[in-house]
NUDOGU-11600 format. One record per residue (C-alpha): residue in one letter; x, y, z. Coordinates in pm, whole numbers, padded with zeros to 5 digits, always signed. Example, Ala and Ser with C-alpha at 12.3 -4.5 7.8 and 13.67 -1.06 7.14 Angstrom:
! residues 2
A+01230-00450+00780
S+01367-00106+00714
***
This chain:
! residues 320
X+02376-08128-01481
X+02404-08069-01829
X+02047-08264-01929
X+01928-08083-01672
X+02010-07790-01862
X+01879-07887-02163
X+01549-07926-01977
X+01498-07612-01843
X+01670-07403-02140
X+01709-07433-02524
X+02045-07452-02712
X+02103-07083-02623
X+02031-07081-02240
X+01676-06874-02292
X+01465-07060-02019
X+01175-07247-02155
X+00934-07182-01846
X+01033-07039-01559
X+00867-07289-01333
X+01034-07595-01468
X+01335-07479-01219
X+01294-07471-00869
X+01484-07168-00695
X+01745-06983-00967
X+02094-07172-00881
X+02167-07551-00911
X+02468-07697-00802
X+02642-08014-00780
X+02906-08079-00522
X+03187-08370-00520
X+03232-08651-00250
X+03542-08527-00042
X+03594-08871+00132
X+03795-09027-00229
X+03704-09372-00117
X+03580-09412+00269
X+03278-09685+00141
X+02946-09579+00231
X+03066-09257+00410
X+03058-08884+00176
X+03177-08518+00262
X+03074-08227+00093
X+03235-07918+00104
X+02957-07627+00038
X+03121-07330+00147
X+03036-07171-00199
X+02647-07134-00063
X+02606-06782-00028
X+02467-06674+00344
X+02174-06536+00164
X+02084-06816-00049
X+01752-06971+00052
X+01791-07357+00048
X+01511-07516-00103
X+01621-07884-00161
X+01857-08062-00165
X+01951-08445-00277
X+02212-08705-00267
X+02274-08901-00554
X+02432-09223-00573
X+02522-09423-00903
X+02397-09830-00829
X+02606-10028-00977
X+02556-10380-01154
X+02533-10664-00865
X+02805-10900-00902
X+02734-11256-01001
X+02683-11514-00695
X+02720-11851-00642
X+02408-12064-00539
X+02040-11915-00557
X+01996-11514-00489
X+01757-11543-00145
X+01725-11161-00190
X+01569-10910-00438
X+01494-10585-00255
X+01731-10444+00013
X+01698-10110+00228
X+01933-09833+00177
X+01923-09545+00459
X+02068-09244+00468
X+02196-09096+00814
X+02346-08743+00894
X+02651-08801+01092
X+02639-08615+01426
X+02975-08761+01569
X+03270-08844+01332
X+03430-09102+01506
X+03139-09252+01665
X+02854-09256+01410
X+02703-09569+01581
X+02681-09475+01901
X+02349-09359+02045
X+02285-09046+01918
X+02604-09034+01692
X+02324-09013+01327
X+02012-08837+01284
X+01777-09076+00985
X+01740-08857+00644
X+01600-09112+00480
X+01470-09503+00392
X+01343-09703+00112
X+01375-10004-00091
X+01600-10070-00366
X+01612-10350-00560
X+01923-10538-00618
X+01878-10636-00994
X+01956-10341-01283
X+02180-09990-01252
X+02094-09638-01220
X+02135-09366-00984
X+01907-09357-00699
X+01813-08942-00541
X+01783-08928-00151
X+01653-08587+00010
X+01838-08484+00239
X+01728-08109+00301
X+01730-08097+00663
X+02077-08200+00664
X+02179-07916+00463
X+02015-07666+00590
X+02221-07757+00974
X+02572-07763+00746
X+02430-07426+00598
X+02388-07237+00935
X+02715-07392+01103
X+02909-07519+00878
X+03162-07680+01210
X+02827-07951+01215
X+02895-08044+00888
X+03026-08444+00958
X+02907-08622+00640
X+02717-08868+00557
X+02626-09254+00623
X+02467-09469+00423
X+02343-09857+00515
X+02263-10135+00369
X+02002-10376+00510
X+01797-10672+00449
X+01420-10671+00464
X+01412-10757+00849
X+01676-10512+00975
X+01959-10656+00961
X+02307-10520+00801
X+02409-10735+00467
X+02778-10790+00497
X+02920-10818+00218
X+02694-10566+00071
X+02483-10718-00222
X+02449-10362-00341
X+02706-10169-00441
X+02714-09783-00554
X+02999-09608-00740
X+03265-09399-00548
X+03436-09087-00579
X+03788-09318-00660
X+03711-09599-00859
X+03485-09530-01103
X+03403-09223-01379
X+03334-08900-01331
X+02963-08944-01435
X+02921-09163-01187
X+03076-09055-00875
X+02856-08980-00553
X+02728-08597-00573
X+02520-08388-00397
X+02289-08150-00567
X+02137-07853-00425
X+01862-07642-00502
X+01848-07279-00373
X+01711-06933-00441
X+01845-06601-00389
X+01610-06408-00423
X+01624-06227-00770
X+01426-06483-00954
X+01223-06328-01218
X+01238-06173-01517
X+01116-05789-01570
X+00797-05705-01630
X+00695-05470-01909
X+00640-05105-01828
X+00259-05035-01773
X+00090-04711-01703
X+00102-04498-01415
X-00049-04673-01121
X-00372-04531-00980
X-00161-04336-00676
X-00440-04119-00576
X-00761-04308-00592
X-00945-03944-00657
X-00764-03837-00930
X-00926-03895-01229
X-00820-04159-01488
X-00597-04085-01791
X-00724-04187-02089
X-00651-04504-02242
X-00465-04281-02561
X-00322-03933-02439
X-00407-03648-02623
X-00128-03544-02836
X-00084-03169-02964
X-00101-03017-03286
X+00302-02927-03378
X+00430-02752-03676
X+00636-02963-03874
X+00998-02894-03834
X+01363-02954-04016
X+01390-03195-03696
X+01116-03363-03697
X+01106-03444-04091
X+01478-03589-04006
X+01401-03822-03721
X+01047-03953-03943
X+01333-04114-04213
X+01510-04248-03957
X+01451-04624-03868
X+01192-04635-03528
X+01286-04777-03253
X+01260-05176-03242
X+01480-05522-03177
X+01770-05593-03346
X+02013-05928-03315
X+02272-05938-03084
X+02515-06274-03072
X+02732-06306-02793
X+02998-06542-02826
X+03126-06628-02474
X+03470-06735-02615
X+03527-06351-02787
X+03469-06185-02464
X+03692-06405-02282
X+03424-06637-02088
X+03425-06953-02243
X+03727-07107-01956
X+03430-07104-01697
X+03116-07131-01898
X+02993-07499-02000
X+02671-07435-02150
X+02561-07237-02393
X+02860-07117-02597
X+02677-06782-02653
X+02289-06640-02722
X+02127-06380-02868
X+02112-06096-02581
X+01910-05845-02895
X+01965-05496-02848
X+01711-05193-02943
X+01754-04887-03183
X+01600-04656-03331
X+01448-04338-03300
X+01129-04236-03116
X+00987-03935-03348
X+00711-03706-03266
X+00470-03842-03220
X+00460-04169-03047
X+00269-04432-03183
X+00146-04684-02961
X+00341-04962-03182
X+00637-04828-02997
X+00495-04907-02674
X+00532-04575-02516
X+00541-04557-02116
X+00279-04235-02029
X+00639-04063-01909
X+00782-04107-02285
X+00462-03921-02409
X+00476-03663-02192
X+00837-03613-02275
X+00802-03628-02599
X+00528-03355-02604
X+00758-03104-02406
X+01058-03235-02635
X+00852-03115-02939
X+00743-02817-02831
X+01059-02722-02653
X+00864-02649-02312
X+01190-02726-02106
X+01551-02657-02225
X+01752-02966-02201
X+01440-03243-02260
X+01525-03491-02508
X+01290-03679-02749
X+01263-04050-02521
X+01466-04309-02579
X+01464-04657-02749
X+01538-04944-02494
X+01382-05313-02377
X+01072-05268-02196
X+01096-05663-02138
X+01373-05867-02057
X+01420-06296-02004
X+01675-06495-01816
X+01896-06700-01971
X+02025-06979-01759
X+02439-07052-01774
X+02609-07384-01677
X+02921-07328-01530
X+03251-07422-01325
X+03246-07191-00968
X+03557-07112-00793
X+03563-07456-00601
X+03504-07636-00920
X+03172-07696-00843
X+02922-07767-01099
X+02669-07466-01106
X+02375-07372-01325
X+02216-07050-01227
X+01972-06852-01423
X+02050-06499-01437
X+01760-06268-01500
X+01739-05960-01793
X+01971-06099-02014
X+01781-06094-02319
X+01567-05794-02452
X+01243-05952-02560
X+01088-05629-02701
X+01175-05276-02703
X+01003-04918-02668
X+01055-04548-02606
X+01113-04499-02254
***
């Protein structure tokens, strides 16, 4: 989980592109079983109802083959993966459902991804159907290999990077950063246009306005958020804080369009200036676009999560 957080965000969780990630949450859940060979639970009651599951994989850690006597008479085996659709009697007719099949070969280490969507998805809507998995190990014409020439790590024996997990890919439906304001849509395809600069009136310089024209406009300004100081850091992996920026300044009479006025600031400020309506105040200085920064993190099952969470980060500002 963690490379995979380095690939789809830099050092401070800003996502490089926001199609390198599919969906907005990745998770990773533990094997459940502790040790039952070739047969893994997982627990994935932290899925919220509204999640959208978009795929989802199991991934086993092959180990080293142990050394043989005599010559090896195989170097590819088949590994399938079944959803179990009666505990006690998985091999019974109609006791597994086939997620998948391929090949593996028998030489090297590594870990080796199986889809099994479909699977989750049935756990997902009632999570009583949720009997594990099975996974088999055959020779090239069908028939079981006992013992097992290939061996993959379990959730007992061997280290925590290499114990049997299931990682799921899901979307829930807020993915996707905020656009920038534009100008007012074309409501009433009669009316005509506005102009691409709005007229601004003539205003007689005041005590006010002098003041607010030696005051610094309104831009982007640093922001470092150390997850540790605000009391974060027990649940957050990765990063250990970003830059969130933060915008300030003032937005003087009149607007320039290097503050990236919305049409609504530049009416307001007009009526501000002129003091057309009691109680208007000049516009105000705020992002106009925001990014996602992505967070790697411990949920409250202990679960492995990392979830991008949109409008984090100001990426410009204007007078709003």
């Amino acid at each position: 989980m963690v490379d995979l957080f380095n690939t789809v965000a830099n050092a401070d969780g800003v996502t490089k592109n926001p199609d390198i990630l599919e969906g907005n949450t990745v998770r990773s859940f533990l094997d459940k079983t502790h040790g039952e060979k070739m047969r893994f639970l997982f627990i994935l009651s932290s899925v919220g109802k509204n999640e959208k599951i978009l795929t989802a994989e199991l991934h086993l850690f092959r180990l080293w083959p142990r050394a043989t006597e005599g010559p090896k008479r195989h170097h590819l085996c088949q590994v399938s993966v079944y959803q179990v659709l009666e505990q006690s009697e998985p091999d019974a007719p109609g006791g597994k459902k086939l997620l998948a099949a391929r090949l593996v070969p028998l030489q090297g280490s590594g870990w080796e991804v199986f889809a099994i969507t479909q699977a989750v998805r049935d756990w997902t809507e009632d999570e009583s159907s949720n009997q594990g998995l099975l996974v088999t190990v055959q020779g090239l014409g069908g028939s079981l290999l006992e013992p097992s020439p290939l061996q993959f790590a379990s959730g007992k024996d061997h280290h925590e990077s290499k114990k049997p997990m299931l990682v799921l890919f899901t979307d829930d439906g807020r993915r996707g950063a905020s656009q920038p304001a534009v100008s007012f849509p074309d409501l009433q395809p009669q009316a005509p246009a506005l102009p691409a600069k709005m007229p601004v009136p003539r205003v007689a310089g005041s005590r006010r306005t002098r003041s607010l024209d030696r005051l610094q406009p309104c831009q982007r300004h640093p922001l470092s958020v150390d997850f540790e100081e605000i009391g974060w850091s027990g649940w957050i992996i990765s990063p250990r804080g970003y830059n969130a920026y933060h915008c300030k300044g003032s937005c003087p009479f009149p607007l320039g369009e290097n503050m990236r006025p919305t049409n609504h600031a530049t009416v307001q400020s007009i009526i501000n200036a002129l003091k057309l309506s009691e109680g208007v105040s000049s516009p105000c200085c705020v992002p106009d676009k925001l990014y996602s920064i992505n967070l790697l993190y411990f949920d409250d099952d202990e679960n492995v999560v990392l979830k991008q969470y949109d409008d984090m980060v100001a990426g410009s500002c204007g007078c709003h």
